[in-house]
C-alpha positions as CSV (number, residue, x, y, z in Angstrom):
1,X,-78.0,65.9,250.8
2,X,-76.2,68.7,248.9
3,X,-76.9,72.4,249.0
4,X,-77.3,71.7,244.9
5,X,-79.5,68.8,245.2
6,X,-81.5,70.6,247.9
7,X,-82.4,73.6,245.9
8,X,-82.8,71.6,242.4
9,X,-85.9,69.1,245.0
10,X,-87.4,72.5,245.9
11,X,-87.1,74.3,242.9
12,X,-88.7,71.5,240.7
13,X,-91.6,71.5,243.4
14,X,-92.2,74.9,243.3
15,X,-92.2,75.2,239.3
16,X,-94.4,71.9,239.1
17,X,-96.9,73.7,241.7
18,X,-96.7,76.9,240.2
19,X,-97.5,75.7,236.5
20,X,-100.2,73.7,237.0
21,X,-102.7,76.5,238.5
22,X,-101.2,76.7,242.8
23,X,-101.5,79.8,244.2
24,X,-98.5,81.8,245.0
25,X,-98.3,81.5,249.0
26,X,-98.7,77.7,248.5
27,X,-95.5,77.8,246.1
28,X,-93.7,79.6,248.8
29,X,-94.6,77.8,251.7
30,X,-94.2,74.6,250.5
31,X,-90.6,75.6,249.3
32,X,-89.7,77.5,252.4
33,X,-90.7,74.1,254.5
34,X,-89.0,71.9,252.2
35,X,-85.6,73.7,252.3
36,X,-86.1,74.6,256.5
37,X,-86.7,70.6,256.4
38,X,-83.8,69.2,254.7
39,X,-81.1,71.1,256.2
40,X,-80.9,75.3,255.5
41,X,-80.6,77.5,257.6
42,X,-82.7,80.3,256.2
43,X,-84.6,80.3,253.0
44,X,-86.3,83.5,251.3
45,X,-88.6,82.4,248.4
46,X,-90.0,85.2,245.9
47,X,-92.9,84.2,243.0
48,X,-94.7,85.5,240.9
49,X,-96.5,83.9,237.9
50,X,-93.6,83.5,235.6
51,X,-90.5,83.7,237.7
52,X,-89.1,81.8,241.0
53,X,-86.4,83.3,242.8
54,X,-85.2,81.2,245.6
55,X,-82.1,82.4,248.5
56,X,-80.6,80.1,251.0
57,X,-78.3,80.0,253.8
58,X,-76.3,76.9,255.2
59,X,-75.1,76.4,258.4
60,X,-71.8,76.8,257.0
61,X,-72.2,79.4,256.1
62,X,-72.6,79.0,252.0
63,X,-75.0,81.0,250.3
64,X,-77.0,79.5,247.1
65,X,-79.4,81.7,244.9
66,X,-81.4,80.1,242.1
67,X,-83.8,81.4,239.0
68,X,-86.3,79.5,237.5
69,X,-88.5,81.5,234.5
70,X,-92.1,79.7,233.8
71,X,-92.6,79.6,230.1
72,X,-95.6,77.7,230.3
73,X,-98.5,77.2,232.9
74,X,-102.0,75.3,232.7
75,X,-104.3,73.5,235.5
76,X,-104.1,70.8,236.5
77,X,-104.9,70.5,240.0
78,X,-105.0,66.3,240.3
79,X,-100.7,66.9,240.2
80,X,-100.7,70.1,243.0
81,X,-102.4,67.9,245.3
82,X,-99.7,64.8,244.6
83,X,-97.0,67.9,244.8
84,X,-98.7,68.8,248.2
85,X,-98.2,65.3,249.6
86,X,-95.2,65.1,248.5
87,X,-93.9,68.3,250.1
88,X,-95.5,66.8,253.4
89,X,-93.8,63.3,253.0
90,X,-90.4,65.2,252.5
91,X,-91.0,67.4,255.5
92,X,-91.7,64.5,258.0
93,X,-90.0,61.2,256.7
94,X,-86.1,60.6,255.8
95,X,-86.2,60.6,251.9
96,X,-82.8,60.6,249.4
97,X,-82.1,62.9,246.4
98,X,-83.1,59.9,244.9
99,X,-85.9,58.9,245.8
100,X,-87.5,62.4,245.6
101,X,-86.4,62.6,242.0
102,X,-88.1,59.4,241.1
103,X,-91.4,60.5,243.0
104,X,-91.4,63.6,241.3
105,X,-90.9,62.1,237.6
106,X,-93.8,60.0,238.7
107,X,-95.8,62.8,239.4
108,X,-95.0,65.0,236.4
109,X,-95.5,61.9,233.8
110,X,-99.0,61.0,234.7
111,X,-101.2,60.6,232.3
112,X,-104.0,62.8,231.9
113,X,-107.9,61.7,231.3
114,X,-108.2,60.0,227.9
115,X,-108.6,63.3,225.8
116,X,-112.1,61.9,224.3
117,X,-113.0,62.2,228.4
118,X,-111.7,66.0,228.5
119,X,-113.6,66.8,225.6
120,X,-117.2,65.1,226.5
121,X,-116.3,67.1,230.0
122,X,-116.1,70.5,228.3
123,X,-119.0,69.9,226.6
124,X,-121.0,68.5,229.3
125,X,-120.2,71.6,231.1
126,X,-121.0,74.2,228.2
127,X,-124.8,72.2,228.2
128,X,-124.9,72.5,231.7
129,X,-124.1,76.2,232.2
130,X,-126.7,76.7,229.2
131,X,-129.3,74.9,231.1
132,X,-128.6,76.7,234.1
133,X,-129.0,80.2,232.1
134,X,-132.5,79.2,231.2
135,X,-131.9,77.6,228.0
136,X,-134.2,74.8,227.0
137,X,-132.9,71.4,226.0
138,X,-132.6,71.9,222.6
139,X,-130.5,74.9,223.3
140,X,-128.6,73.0,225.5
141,X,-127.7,70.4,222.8
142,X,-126.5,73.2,220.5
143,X,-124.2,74.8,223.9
144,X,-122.6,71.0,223.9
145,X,-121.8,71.0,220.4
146,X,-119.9,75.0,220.7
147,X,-118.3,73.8,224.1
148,X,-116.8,70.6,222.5
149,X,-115.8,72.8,219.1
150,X,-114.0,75.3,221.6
151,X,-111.9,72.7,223.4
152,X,-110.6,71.4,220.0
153,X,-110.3,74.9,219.0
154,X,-108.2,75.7,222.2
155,X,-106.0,72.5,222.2
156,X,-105.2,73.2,218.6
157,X,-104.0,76.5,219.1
158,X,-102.5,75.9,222.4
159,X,-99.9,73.3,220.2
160,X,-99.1,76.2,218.1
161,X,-98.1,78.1,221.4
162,X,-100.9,81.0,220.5
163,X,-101.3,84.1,223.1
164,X,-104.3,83.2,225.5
165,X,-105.7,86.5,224.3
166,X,-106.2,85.4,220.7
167,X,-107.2,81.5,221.8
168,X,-110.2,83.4,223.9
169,X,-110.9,85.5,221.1
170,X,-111.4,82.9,219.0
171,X,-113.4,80.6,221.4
172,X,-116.1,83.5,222.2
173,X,-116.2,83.7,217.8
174,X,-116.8,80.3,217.7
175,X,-119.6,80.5,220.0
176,X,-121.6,83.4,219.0
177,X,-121.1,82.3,215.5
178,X,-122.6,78.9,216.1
179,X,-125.4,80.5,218.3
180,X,-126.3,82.6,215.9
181,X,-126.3,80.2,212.9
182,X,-128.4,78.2,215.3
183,X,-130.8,81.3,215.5
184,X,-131.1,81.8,212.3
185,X,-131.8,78.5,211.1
186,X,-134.7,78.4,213.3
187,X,-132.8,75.7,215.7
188,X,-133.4,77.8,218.9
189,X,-134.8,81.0,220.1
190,X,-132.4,81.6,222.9
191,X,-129.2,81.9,221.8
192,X,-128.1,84.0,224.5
193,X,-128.1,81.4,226.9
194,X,-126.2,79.6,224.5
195,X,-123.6,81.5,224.3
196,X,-123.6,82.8,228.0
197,X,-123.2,78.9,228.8
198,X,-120.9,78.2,225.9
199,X,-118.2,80.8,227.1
200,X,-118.4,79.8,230.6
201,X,-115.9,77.2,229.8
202,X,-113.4,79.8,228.9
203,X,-113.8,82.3,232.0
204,X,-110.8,82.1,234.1
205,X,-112.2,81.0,237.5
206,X,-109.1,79.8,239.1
207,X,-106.7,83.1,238.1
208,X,-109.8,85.1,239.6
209,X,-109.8,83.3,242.6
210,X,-106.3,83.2,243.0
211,X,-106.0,86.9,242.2
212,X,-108.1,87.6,245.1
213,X,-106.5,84.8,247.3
214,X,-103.1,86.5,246.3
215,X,-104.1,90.0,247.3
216,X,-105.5,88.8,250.5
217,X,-102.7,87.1,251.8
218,X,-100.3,90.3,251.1
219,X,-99.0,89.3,247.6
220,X,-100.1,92.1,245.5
221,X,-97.8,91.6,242.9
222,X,-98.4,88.4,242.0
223,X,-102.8,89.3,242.8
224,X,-102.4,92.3,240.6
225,X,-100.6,90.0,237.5
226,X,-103.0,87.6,237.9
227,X,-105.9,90.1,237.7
228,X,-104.7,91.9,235.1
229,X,-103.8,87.8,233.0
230,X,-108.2,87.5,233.6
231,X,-109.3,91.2,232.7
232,X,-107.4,90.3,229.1
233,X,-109.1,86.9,228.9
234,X,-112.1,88.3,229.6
235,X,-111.4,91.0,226.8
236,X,-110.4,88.6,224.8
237,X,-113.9,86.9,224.8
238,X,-116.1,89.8,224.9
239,X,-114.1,90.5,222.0
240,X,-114.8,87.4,220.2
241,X,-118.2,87.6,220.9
242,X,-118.8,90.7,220.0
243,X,-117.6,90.8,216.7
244,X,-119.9,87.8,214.8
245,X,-122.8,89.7,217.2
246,X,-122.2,92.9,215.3
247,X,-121.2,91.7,211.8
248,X,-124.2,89.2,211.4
249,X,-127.3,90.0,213.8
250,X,-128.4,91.9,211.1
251,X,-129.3,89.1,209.3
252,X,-130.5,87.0,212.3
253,X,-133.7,87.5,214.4
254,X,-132.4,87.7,218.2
């Protein structure tokens, strides 16, 4: 196997780990082991959450750098664990270019769950979160109605390439507006576990965690970005939330 071929395998590993929600020393390490694997000599990898720079050395003495910018990431954590035994199967069993290639188009071009699936999930999740805030099951009903609205809302938007600030903005709208319509229509009498268990569908969990995970393990750059991607999301919803509260709750027992 080329030098070219060599970085192009771990390069299209690392960006398909790194946009789809893996934390930064998995992207790393799997990269470092897959080049030390197949045949460098030394291997430096540097990521944060939108950039991959990768250095190698040959025994030849050839140098190759490569850049690879992340315009887009998501979650999907069904394809980092195909990634992770992938990079396994590389490190310990002879595969071609080839046949690395075709097992990473296989990966990438899975399907997802039938989007009817992701959107009963969401909502599903919105009624449980309200249940588990002490809402009743009425008020649960009304959560599993905002938490389907916002995943349509999100996936709409998200076509259209919107800012994750503004998509959060308009999710925590969505559900304090609906809450409160709820309210005052007579619906429910605890819209704030409504909309406590509505937005929990748009809390960023994973860049939390991985902000943490990040800083931990002595990445502070990449911890830092990440905490600073979920203190805006978390703006973002407050904001949303905040502004049907204080146009309308005039006009709305709560």
């Amino acid at each position: 196997m080329t030098g070219s071929q060599l970085s192009h395998i771990a390069m299209e590993i690392g960006v398909t780990l790194l946009s789809n929600g893996a934390e930064t020393y998995r992207v790393e390490e799997s990269m470092h082991r897959i080049c030390m694997a197949m045949g460098a000599l030394s291997a430096e990898i540097f990521v944060v959450p939108t950039t991959i720079i990768m250095g190698m050395t040959f025994a030849n003495g050839d140098h190759m750098t490569r850049t690879h910018r992340i315009h887009t990431r998501g979650i999907n954590l069904m394809k980092v664990e195909f990634i992770n035994s992938l990079s396994r199967k590389v490190c310990y069993e002879e595969m071609s270019y080839e046949e690395v290639l075709t097992e990473l188009h296989r990966i990438n071009s899975t399907p997802p769950y039938p989007y009817f699936l992701q959107v009963l999930a969401l909502g599903f999740v919105a009624q449980m979160f309200t249940l588990f805030f002490g809402g009743n099951f009425q008020a649960s009903c009304i959560g599993f109605v905002i938490g389907v609205g916002i995943k349509v809302q999100t996936d709409v938007m998200a076509r259209f390439e919107t800012n994750i600030f503004f998509i959060n903005i308009v999710g925590g709208f969505i559900a304090a507006t609906v809450a409160l319509a709820a309210s005052g229509l007579g619906l429910t009498s605890q819209m704030d576990a409504i909309i406590i268990g509505s937005i929990m569908t748009l809390v960023p969990g994973l860049a939390i965690t991985n902000s943490i995970r990040d800083i931990i393990a002595g990445d502070y750059l990449s911890g830092l970005t990440k905490g600073i991607e979920a203190l805006l999301i978390g703006t973002g919803i407050a904001t949303g939330v905040g502004i049907p509260l204080s146009l309308l709750s005039a006009f709305v027992r709560v």
